[in-house]
C-alpha positions as CSV (number, residue, x, y, z in Angstrom):
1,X,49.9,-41.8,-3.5
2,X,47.0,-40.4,-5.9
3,X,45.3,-36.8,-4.7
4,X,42.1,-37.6,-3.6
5,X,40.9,-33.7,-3.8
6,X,37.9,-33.4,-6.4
7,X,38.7,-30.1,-8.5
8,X,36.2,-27.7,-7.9
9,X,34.4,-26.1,-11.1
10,X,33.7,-22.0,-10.1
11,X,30.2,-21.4,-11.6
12,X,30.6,-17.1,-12.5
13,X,27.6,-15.8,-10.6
14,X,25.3,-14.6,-13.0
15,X,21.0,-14.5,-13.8
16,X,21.5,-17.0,-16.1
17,X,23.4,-19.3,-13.4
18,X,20.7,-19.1,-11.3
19,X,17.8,-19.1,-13.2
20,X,18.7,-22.5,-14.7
21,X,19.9,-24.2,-11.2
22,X,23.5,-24.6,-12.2
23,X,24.3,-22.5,-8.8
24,X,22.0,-24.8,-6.9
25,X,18.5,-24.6,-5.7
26,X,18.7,-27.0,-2.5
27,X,17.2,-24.7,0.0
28,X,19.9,-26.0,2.9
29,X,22.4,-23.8,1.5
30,X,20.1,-20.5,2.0
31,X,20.7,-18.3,4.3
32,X,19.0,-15.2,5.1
33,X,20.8,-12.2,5.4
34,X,19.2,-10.5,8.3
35,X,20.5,-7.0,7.3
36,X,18.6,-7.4,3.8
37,X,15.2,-8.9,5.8
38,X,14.9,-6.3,8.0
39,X,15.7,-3.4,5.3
40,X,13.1,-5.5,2.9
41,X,10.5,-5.6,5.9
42,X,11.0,-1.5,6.2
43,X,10.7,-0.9,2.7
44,X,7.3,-2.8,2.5
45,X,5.8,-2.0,5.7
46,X,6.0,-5.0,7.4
47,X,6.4,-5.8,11.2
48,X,7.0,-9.0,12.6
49,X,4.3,-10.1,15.5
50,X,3.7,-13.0,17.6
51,X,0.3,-14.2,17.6
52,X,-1.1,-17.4,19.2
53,X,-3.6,-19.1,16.6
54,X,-5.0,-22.8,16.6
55,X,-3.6,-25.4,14.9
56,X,-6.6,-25.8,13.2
57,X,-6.7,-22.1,11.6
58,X,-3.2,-22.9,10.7
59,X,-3.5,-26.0,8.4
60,X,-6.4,-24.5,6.9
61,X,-4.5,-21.6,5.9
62,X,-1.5,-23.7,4.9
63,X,-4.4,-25.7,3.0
64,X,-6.2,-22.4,1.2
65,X,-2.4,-21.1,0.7
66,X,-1.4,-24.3,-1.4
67,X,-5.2,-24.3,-3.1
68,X,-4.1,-20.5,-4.3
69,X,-0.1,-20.9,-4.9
70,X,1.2,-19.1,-2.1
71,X,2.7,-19.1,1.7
72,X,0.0,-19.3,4.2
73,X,1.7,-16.4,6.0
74,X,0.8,-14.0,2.7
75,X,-2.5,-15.0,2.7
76,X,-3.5,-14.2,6.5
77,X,-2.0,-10.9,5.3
78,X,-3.8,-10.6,2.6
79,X,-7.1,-12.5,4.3
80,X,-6.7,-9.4,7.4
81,X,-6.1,-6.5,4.7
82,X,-9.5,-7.5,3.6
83,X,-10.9,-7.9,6.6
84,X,-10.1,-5.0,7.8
85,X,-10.5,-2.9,4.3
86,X,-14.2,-3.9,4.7
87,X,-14.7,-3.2,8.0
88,X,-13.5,0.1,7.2
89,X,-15.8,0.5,4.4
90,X,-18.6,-0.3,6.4
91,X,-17.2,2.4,8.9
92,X,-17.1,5.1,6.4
93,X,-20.6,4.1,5.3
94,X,-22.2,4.7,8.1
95,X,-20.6,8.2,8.9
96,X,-21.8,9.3,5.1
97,X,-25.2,8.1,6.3
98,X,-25.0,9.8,9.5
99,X,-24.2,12.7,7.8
100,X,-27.1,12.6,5.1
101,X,-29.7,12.2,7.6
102,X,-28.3,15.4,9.6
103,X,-28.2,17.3,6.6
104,X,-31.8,16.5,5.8
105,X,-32.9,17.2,9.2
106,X,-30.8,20.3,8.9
107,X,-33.0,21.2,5.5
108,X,-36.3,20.3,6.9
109,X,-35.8,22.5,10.2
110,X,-35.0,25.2,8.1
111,X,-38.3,25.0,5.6
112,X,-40.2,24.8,8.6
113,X,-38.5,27.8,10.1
114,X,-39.0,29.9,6.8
């Protein structure tokens, strides 16, 4: 009777290996290491959340995402870093303004006093 056992061929793990796709690139065989997420999470700053959206908001996101070659996840980052990096602006703007007109009061009261 004929062994029926394919001999398997060990590919040396190496950039090269995996850069071309001789160690495979079929996404089934991925697994995250959870250690490695949450220590990659930490490292940038990042926090997982649960948030409710609509469907809607969702599949336009996944839609703008594909439009600008990336996750839709990244870009409602990206899409609330700028949301809030304006509001923040806008913020700061009107406590320099604040500030300004108290100063010239400030000025004009004195004149007057003098």
């Amino acid at each position: 009777m004929k062994n029926n056992t394919e001999k398997i061929q060990r590919i040396e793990s190496s950039d090269d290996a995996w850069e071309s796709g001789k160690l495979g690139r079929d996404e089934k065989y991925a697994v995250a290491d959870e250690q490695v997420t949450a220590e990659m999470d930490d490292d940038l700053g990042l926090q997982m959340i649960s948030i409710r959206l609509s469907k809607d908001l969702i599949n336009s996101f996944k839609l703008l995402g594909h439009k600008y070659g990336m996750g839709y996840q990244p870009l409602m980052r990206e899409a609330l870093k700028r949301f809030v990096d304006g509001e923040l602006k806008i913020i700061a703007k009107e406590i320099l303004e604040e500030q300004s007109r108290s100063l010239k009061t400030s000025k004009e009261k004195s004149k007057k006093a003098a």
